[in-house]
N, C-alpha and C positions, 0 to 999 in steps of 0.2 A: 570501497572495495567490498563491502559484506550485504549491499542493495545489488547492486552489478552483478555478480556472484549467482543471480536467481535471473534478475527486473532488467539486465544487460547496459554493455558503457555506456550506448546511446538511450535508455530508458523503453529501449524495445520489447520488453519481457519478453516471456517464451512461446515457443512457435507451437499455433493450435492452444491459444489461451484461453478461449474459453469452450474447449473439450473436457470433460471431465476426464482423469484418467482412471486407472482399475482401481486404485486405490479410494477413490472418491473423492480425490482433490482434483484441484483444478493449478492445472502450471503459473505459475509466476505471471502477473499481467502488466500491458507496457504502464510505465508510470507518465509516458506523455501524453498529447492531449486527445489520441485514438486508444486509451484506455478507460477508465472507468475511475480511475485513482478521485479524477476532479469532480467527481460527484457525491465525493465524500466529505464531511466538515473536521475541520485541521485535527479537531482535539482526540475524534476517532481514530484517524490516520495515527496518531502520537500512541493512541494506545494501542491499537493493532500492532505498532512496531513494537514498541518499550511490551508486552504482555506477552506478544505471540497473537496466532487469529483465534485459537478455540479459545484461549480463554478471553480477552477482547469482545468476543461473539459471544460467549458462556454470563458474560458483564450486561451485555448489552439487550440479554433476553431471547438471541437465537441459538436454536438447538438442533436444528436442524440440517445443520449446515458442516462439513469437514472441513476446515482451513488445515493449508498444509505451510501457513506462515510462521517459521517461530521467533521465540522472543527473543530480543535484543537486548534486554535489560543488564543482563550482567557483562556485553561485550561492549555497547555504547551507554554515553552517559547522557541524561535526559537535555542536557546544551547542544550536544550533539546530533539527537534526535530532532529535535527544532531547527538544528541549521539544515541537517539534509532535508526533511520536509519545504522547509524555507526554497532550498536549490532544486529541487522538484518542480516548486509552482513558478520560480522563475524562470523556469524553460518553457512552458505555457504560452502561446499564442493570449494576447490581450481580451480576446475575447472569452477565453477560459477563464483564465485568470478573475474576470470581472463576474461570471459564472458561478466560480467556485466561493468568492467574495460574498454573494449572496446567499449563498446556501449558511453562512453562520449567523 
């Protein structure tokens, strides 16, 4: 319920995702495999959720960027974080899946 919320029940994100809006984010993006999610490596993902995106991105060396992702830290608990992650890339078509595998 608190991915859905933004990223949608079918993992659709939101419409015109990669628009930026006035505010200088960019809306919710699909977490299936016509997003972008899988070209991220797991341990990122884990902390873009558990952190939020600026600081995640503030971690990670980029500044230049507005996430308008926030953190999850104090609503889910880090087993929790790993399983939705987990049910994310199990929805992935085999050849994502195999994709995203290599990227770590």
């Amino acid at each position: 319920s608190q991915c859905a919320s933004c990223h949608g029940v079918n993992l659709e994100g939101q419409p015109n995702w990669r628009n930026f809006k006035e505010d200088g984010t960019l809306p919710a993006p699909p977490h299936d495999e016509n997003g972008h999610t899988w070209h991220h490596d797991t341990g990122v993902l884990f902390d873009y959720t558990k952190l939020g995106g600026q600081l995640a991105l503030k971690a990670a060396g980029v500044t230049d960027y507005n996430s308008g992702m926030p953190a999850f830290n104090e609503i889910l608990t880090d087993d929790e974080i790993w399983g939705i992650l987990a049910f994310i890339r199990s929805t992935w078509p085999l050849r994502i899946q195999e994709a995203h595998a290599k990227r770590h």
